[in-house]
PDB file with SEQRES, HELIX, SHEET and CRYST1 records, atoms N, CA, C and O in Angstrom:
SEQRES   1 A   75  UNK UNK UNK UNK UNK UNK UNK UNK UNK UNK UNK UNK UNK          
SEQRES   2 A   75  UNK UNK UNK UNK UNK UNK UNK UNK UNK UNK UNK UNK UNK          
SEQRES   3 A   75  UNK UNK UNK UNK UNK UNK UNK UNK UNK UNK UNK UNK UNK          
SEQRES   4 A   75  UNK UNK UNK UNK UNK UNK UNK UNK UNK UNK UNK UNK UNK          
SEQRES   5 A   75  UNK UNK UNK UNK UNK UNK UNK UNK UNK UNK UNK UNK UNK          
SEQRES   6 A   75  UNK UNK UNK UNK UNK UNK UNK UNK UNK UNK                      
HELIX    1 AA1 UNK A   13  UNK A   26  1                                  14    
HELIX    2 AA2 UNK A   41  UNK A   44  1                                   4    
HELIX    3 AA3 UNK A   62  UNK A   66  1                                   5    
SHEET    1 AA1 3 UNK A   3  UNK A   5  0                                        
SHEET    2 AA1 3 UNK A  30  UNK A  33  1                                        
SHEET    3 AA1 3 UNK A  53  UNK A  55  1                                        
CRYST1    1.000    1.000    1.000  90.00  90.00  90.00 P 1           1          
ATOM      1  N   UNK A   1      25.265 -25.611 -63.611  1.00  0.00           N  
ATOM      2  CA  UNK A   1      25.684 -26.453 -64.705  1.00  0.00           C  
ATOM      3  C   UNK A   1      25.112 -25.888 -66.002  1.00  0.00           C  
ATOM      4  O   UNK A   1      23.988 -25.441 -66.231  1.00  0.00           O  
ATOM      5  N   UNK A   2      26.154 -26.021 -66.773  1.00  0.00           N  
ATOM      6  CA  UNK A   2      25.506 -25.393 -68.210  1.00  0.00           C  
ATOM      7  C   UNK A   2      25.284 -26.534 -69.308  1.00  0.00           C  
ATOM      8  O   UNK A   2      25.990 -27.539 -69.223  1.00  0.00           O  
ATOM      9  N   UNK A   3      24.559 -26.456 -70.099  1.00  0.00           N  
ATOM     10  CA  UNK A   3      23.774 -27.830 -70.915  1.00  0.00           C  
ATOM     11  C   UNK A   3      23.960 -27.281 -72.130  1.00  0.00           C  
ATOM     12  O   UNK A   3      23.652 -26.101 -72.295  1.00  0.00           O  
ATOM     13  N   UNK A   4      24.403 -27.912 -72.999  1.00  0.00           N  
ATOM     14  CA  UNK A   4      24.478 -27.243 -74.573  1.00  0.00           C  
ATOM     15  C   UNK A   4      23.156 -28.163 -75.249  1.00  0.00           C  
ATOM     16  O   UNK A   4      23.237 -29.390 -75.208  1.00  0.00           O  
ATOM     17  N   UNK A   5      21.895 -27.473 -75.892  1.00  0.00           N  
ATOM     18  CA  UNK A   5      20.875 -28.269 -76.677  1.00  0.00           C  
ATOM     19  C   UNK A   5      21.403 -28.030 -77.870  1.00  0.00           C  
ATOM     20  O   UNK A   5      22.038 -26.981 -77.977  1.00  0.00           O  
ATOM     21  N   UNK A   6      21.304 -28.763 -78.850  1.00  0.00           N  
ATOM     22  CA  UNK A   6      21.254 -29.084 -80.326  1.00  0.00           C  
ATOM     23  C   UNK A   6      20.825 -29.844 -81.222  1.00  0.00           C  
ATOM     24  O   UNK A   6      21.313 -30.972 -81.296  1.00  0.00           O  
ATOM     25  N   UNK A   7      19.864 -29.463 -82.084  1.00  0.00           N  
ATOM     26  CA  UNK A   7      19.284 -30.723 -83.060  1.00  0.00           C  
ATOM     27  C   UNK A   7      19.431 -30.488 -84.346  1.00  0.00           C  
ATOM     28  O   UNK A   7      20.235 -29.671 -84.794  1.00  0.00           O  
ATOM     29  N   UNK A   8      18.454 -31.379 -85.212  1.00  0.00           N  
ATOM     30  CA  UNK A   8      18.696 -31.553 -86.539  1.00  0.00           C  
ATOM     31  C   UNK A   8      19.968 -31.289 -87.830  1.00  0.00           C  
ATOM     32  O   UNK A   8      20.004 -30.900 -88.998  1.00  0.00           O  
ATOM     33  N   UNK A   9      21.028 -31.829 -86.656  1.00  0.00           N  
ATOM     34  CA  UNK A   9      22.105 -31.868 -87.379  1.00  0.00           C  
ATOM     35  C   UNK A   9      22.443 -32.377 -88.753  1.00  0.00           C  
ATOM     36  O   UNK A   9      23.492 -32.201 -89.372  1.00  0.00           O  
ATOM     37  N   UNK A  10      21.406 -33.018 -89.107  1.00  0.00           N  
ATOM     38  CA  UNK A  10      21.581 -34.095 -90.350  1.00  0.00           C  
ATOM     39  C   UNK A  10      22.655 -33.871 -90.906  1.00  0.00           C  
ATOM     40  O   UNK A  10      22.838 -33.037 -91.793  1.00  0.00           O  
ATOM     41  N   UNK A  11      23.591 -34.720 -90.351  1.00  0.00           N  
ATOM     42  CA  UNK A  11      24.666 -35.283 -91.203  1.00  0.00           C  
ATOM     43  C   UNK A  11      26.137 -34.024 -90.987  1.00  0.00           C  
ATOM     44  O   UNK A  11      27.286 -34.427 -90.805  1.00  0.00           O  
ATOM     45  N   UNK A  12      25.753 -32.446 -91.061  1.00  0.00           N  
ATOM     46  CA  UNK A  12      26.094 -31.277 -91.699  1.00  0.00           C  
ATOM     47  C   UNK A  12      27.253 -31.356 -90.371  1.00  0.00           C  
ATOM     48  O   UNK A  12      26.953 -31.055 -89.216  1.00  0.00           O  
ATOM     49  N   UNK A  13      28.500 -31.780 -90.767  1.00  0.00           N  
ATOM     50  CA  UNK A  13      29.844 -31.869 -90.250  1.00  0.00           C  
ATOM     51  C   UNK A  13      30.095 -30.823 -89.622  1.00  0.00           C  
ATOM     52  O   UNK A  13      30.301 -30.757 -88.410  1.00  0.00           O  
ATOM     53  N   UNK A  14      30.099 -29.904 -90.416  1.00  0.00           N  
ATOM     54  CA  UNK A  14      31.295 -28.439 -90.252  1.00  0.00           C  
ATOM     55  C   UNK A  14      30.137 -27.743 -89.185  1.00  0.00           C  
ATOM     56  O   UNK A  14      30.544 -26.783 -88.530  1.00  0.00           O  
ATOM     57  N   UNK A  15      28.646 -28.203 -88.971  1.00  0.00           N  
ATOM     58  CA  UNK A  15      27.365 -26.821 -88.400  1.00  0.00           C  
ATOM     59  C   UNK A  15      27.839 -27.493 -86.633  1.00  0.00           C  
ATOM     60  O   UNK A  15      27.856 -26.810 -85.609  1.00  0.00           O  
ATOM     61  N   UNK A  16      28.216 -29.150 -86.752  1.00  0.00           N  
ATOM     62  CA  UNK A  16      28.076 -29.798 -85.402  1.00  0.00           C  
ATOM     63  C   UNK A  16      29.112 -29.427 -84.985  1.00  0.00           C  
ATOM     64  O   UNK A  16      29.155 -28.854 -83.896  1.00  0.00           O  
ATOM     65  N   UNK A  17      30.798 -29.755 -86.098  1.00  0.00           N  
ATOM     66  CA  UNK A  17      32.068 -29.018 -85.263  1.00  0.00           C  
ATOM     67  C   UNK A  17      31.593 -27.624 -84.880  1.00  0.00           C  
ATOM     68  O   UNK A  17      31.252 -27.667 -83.698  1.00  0.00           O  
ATOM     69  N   UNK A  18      31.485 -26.819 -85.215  1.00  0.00           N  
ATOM     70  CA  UNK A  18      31.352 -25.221 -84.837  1.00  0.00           C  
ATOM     71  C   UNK A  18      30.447 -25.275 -83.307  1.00  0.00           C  
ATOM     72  O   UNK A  18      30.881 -24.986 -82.192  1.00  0.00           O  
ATOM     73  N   UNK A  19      29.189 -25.698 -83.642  1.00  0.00           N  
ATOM     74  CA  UNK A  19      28.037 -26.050 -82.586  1.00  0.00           C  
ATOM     75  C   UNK A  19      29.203 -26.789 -80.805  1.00  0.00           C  
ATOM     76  O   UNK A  19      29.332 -26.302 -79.682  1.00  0.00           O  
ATOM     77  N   UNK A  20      29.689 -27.889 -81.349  1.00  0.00           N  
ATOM     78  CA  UNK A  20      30.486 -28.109 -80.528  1.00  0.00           C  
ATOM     79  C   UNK A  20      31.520 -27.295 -79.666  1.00  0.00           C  
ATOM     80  O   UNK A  20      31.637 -27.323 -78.441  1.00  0.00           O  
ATOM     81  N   UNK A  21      32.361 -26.444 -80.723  1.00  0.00           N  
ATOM     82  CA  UNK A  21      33.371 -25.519 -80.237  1.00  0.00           C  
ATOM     83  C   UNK A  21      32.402 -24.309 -79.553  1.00  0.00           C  
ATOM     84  O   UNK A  21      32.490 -24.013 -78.361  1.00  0.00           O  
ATOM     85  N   UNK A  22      31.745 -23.852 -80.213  1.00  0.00           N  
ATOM     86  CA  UNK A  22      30.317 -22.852 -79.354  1.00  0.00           C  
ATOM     87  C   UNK A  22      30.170 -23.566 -77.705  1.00  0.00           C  
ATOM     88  O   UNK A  22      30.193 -22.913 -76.661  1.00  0.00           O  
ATOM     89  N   UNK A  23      30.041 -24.838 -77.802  1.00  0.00           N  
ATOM     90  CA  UNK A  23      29.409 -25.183 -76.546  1.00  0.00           C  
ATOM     91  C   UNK A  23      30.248 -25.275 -75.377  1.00  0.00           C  
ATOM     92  O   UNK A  23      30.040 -25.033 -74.188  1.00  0.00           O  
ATOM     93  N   UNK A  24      31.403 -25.750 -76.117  1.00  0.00           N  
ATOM     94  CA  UNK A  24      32.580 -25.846 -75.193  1.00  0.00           C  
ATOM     95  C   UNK A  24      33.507 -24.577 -74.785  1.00  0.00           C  
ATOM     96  O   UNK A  24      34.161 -24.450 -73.750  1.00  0.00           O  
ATOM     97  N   UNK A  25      33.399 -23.735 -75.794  1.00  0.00           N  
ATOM     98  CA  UNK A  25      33.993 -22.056 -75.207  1.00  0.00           C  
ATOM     99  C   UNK A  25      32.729 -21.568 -74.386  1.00  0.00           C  
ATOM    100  O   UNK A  25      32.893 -20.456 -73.884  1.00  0.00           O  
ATOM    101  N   UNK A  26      31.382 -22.222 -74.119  1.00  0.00           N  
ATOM    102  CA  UNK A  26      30.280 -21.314 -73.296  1.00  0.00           C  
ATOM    103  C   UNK A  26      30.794 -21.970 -71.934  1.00  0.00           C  
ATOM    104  O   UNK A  26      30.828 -21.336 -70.879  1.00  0.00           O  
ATOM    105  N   UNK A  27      31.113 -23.040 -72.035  1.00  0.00           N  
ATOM    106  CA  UNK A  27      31.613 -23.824 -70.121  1.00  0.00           C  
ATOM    107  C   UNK A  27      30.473 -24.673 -70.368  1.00  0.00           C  
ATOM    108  O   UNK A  27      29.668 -24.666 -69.437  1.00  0.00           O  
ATOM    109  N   UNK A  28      30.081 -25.612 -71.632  1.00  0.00           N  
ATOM    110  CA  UNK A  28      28.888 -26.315 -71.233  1.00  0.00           C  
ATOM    111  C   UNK A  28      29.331 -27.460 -70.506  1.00  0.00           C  
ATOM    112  O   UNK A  28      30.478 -27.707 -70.880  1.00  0.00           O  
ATOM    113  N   UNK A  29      28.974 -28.227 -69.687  1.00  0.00           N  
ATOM    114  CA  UNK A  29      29.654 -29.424 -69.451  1.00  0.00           C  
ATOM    115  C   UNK A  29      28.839 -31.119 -70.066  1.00  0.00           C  
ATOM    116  O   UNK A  29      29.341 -32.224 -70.273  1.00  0.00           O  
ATOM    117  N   UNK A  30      27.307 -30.561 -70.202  1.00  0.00           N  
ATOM    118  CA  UNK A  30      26.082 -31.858 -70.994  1.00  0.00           C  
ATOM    119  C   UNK A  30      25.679 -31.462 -72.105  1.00  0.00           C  
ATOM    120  O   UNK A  30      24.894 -30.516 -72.039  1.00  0.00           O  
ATOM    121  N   UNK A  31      26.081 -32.076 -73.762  1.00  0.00           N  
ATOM    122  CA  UNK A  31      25.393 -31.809 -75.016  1.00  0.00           C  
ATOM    123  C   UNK A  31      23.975 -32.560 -74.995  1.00  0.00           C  
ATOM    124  O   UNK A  31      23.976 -33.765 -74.741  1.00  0.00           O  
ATOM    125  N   UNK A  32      23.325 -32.204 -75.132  1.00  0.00           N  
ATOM    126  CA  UNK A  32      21.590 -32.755 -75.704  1.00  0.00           C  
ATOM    127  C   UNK A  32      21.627 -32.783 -76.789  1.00  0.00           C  
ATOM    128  O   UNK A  32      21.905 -31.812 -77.492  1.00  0.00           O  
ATOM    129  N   UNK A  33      21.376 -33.829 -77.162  1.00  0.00           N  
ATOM    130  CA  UNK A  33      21.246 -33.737 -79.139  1.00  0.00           C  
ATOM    131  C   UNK A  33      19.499 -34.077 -79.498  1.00  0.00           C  
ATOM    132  O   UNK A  33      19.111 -35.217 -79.755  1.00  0.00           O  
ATOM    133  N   UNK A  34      18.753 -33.095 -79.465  1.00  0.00           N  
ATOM    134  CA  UNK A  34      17.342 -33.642 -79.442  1.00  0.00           C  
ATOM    135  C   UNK A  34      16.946 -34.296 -80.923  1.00  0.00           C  
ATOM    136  O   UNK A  34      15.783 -34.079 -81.264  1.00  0.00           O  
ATOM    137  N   UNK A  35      17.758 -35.060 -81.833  1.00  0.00           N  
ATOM    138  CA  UNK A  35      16.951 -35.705 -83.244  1.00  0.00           C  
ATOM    139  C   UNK A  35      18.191 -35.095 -83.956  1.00  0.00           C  
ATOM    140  O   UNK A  35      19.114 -34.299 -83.785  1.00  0.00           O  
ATOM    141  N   UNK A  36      17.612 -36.010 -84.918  1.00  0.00           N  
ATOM    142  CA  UNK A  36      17.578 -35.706 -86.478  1.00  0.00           C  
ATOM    143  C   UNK A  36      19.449 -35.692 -87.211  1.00  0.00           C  
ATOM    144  O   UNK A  36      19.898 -35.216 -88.253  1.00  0.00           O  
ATOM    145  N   UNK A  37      20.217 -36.579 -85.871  1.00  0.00           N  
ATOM    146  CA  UNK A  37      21.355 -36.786 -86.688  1.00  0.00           C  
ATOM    147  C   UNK A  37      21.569 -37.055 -87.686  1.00  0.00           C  
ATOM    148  O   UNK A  37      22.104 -36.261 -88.460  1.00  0.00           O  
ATOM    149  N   UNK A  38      21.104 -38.709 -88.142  1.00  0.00           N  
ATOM    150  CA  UNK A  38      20.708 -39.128 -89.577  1.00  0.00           C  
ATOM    151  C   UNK A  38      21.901 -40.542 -90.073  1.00  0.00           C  
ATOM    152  O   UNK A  38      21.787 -41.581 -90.723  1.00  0.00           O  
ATOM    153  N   UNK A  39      22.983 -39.859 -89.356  1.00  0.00           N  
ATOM    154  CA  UNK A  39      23.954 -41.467 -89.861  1.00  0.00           C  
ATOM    155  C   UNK A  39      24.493 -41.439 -88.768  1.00  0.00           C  
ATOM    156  O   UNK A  39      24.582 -40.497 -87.981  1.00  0.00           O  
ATOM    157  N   UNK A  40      25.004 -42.841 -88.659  1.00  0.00           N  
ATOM    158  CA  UNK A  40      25.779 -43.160 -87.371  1.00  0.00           C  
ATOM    159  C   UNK A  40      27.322 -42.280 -87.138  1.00  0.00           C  
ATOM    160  O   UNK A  40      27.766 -41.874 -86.064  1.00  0.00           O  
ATOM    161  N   UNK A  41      27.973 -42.143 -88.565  1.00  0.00           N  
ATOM    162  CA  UNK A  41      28.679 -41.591 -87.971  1.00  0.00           C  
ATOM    163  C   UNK A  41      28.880 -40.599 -87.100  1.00  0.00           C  
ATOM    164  O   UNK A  41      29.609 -40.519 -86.111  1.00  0.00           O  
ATOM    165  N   UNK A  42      28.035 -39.755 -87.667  1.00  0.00           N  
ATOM    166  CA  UNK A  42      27.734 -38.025 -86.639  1.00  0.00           C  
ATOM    167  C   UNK A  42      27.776 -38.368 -84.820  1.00  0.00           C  
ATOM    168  O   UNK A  42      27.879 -37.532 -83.923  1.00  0.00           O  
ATOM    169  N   UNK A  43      27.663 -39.818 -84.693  1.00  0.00           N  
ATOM    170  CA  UNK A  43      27.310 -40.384 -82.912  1.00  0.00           C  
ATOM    171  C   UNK A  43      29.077 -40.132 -82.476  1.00  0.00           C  
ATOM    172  O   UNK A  43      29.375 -39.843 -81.317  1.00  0.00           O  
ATOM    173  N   UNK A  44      30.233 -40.300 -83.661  1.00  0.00           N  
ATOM    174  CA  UNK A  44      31.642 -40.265 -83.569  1.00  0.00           C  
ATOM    175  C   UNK A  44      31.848 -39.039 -83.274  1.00  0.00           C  
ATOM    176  O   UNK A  44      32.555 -38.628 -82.353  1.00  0.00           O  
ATOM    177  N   UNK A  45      30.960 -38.117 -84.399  1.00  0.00           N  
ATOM    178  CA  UNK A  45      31.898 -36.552 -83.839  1.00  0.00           C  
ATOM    179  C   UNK A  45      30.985 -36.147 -82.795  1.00  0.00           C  
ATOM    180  O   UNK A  45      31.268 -34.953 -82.701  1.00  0.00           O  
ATOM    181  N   UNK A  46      30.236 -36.328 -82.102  1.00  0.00           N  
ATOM    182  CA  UNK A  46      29.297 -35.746 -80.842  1.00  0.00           C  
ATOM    183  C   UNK A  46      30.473 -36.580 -79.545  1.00  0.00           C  
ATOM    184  O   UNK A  46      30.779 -36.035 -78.485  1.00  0.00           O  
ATOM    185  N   UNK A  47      30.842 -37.622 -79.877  1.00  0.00           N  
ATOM    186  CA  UNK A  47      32.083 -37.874 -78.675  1.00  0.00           C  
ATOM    187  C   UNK A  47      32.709 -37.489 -78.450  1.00  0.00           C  
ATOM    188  O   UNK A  47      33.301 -37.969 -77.483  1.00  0.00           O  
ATOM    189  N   UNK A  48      33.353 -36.024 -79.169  1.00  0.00           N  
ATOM    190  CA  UNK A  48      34.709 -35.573 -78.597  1.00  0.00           C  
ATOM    191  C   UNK A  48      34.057 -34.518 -78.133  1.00  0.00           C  
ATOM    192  O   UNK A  48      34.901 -33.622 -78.133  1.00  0.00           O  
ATOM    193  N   UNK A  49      32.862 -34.008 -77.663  1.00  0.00           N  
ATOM    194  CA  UNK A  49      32.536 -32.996 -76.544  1.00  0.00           C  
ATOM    195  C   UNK A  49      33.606 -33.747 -75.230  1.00  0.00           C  
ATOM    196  O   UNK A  49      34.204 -34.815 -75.100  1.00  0.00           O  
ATOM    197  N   UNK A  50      33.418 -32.481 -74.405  1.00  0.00           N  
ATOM    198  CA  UNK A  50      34.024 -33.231 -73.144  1.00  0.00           C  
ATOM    199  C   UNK A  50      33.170 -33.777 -71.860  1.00  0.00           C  
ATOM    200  O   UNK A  50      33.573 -34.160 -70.762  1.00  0.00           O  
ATOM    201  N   UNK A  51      32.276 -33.708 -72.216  1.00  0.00           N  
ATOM    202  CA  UNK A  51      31.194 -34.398 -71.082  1.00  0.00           C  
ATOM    203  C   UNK A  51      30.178 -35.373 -71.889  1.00  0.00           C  
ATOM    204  O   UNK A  51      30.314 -35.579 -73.095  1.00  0.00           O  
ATOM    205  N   UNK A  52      29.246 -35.898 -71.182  1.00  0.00           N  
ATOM    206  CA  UNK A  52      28.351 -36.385 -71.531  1.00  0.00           C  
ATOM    207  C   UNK A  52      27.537 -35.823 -72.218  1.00  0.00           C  
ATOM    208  O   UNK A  52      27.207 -34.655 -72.013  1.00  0.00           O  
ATOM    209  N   UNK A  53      26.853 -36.868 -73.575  1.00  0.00           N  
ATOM    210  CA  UNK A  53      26.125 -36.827 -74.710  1.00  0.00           C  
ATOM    211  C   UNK A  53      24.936 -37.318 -74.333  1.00  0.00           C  
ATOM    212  O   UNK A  53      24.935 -38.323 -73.623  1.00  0.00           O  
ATOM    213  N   UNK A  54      23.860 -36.793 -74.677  1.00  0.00           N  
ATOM    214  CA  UNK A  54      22.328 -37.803 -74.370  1.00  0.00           C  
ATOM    215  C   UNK A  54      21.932 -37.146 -75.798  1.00  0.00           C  
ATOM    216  O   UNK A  54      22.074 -36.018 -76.270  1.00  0.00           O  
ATOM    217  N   UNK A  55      21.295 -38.526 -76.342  1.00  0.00           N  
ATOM    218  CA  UNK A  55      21.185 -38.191 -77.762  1.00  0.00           C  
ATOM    219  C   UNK A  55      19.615 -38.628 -77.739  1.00  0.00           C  
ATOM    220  O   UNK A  55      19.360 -39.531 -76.943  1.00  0.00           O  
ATOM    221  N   UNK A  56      18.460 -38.081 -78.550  1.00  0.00           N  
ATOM    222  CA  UNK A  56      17.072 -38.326 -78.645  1.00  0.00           C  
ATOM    223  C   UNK A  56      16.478 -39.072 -79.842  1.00  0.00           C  
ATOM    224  O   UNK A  56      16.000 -38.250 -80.623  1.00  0.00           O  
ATOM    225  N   UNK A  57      16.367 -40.052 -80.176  1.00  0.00           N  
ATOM    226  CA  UNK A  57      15.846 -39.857 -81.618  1.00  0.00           C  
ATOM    227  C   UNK A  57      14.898 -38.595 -82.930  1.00  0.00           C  
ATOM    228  O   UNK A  57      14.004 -37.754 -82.842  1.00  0.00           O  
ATOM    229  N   UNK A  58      15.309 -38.857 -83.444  1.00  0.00           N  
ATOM    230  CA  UNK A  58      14.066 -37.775 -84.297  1.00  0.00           C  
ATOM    231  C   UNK A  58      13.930 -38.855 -85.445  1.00  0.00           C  
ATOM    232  O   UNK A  58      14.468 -39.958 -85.545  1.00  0.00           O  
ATOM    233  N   UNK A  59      12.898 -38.088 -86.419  1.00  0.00           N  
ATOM    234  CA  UNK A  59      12.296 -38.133 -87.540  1.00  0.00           C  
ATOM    235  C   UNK A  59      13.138 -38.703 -88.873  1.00  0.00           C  
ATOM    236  O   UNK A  59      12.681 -39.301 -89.847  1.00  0.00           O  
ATOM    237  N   UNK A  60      14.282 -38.382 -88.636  1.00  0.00           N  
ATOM    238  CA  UNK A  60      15.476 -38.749 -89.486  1.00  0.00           C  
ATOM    239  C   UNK A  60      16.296 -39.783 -89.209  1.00  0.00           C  
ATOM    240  O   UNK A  60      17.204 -39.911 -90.029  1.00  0.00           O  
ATOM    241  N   UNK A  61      16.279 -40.508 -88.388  1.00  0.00           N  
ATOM    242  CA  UNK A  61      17.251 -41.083 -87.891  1.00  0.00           C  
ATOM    243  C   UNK A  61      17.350 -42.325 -88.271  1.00  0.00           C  
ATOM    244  O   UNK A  61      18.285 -42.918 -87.734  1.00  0.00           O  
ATOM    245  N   UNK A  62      16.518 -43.136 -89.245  1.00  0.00           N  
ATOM    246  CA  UNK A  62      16.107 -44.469 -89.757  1.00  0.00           C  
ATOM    247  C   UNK A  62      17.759 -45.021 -89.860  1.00  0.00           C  
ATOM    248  O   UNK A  62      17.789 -46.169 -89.415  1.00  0.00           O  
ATOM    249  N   UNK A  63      19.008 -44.607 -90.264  1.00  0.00           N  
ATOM    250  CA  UNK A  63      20.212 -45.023 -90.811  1.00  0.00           C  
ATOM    251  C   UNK A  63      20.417 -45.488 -89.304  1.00  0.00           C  
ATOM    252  O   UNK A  63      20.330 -46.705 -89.144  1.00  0.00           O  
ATOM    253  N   UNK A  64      20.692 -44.676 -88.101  1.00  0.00           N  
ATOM    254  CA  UNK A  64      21.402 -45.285 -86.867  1.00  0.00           C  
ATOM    255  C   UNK A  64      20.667 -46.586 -86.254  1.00  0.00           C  
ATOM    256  O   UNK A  64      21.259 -47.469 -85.635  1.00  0.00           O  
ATOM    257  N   UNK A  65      19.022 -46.558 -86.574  1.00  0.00           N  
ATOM    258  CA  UNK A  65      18.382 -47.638 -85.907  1.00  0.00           C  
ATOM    259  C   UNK A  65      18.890 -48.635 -86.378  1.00  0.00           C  
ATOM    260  O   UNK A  65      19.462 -49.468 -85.675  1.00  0.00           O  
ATOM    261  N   UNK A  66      18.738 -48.755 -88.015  1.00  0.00           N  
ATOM    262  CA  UNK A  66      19.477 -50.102 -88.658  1.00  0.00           C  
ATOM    263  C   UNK A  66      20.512 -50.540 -88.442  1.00  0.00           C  
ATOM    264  O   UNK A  66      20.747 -51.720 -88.183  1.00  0.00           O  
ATOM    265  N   UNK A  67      21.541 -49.368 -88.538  1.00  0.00           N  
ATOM    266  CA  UNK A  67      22.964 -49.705 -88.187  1.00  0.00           C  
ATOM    267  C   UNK A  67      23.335 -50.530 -86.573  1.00  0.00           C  
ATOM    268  O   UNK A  67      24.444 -50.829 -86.130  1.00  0.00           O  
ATOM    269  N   UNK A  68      22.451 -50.668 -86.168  1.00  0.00           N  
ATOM    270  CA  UNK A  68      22.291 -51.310 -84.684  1.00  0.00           C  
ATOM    271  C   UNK A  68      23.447 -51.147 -83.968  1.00  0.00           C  
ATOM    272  O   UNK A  68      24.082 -51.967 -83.305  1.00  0.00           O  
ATOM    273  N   UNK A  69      23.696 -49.646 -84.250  1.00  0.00           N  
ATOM    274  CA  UNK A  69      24.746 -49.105 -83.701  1.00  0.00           C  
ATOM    275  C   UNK A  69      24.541 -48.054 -82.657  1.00  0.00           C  
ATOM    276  O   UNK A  69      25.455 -47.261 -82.432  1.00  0.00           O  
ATOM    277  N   UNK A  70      23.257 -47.979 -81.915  1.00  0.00           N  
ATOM    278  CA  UNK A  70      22.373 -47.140 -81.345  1.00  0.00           C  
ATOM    279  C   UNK A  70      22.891 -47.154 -80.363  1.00  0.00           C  
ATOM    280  O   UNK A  70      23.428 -48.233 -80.115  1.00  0.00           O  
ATOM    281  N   UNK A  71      23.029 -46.121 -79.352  1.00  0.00           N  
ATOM    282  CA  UNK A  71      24.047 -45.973 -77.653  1.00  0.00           C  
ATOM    283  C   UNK A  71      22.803 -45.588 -77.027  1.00  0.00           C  
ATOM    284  O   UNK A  71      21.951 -45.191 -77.822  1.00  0.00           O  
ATOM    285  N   UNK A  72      22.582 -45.599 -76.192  1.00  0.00           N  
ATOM    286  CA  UNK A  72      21.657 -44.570 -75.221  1.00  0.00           C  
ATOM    287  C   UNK A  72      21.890 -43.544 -75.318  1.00  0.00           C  
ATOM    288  O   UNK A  72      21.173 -42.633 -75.733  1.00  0.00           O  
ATOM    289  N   UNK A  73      23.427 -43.509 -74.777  1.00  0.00           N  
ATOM    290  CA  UNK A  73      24.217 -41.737 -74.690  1.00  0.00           C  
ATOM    291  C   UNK A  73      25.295 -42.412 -75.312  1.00  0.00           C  
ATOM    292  O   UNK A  73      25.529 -43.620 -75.327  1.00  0.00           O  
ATOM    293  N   UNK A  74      26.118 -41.181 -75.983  1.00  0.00           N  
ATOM    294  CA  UNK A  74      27.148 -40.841 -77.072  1.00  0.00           C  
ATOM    295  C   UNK A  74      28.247 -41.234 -75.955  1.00  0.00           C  
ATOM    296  O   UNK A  74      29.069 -41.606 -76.793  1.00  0.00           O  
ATOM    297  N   UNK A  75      28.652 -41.364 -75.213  1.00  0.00           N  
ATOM    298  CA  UNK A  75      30.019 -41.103 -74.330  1.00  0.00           C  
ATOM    299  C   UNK A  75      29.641 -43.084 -72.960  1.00  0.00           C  
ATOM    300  O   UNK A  75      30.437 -43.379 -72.069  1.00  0.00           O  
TER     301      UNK A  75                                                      
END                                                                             
């Protein structure tokens, strides 16, 4: 099984699409997002991987806690 890791995305759209398409042309089938998304939306574009999301908190992440929009995992 192949695992795609990725963090400190903050926010940066175009680094997570690419990161994504990277992971999915390697055969990953599990994204790890270890921190530092930063807004809830970014939890939207980590869903269209095709497998399961496990997302970590980081240091940045104060916007998703509030938004009490928090998942365990993305999917």
């Amino acid at each position: 099984m192949k695992i795609a890791v990725i963090s400190d995305s903050h926010d940066h759209l175009l680094a997570i699409r690419a990161a994504l398409r990277k992971a999915t042309e390697a055969g990953a089938e599990v994204l790890i997002h270890c921190g530092d998304l930063v807004a809830p939306f970014v939890i939207s574009e980590l869903k269209t991987f095709g497998g399961p999301v496990h997302v970590v908190l980081g240091n940045n992440d104060g916007d998703i806690l509030r938004s009490g929009r928090w998942p365990r995992t993305a999917t």
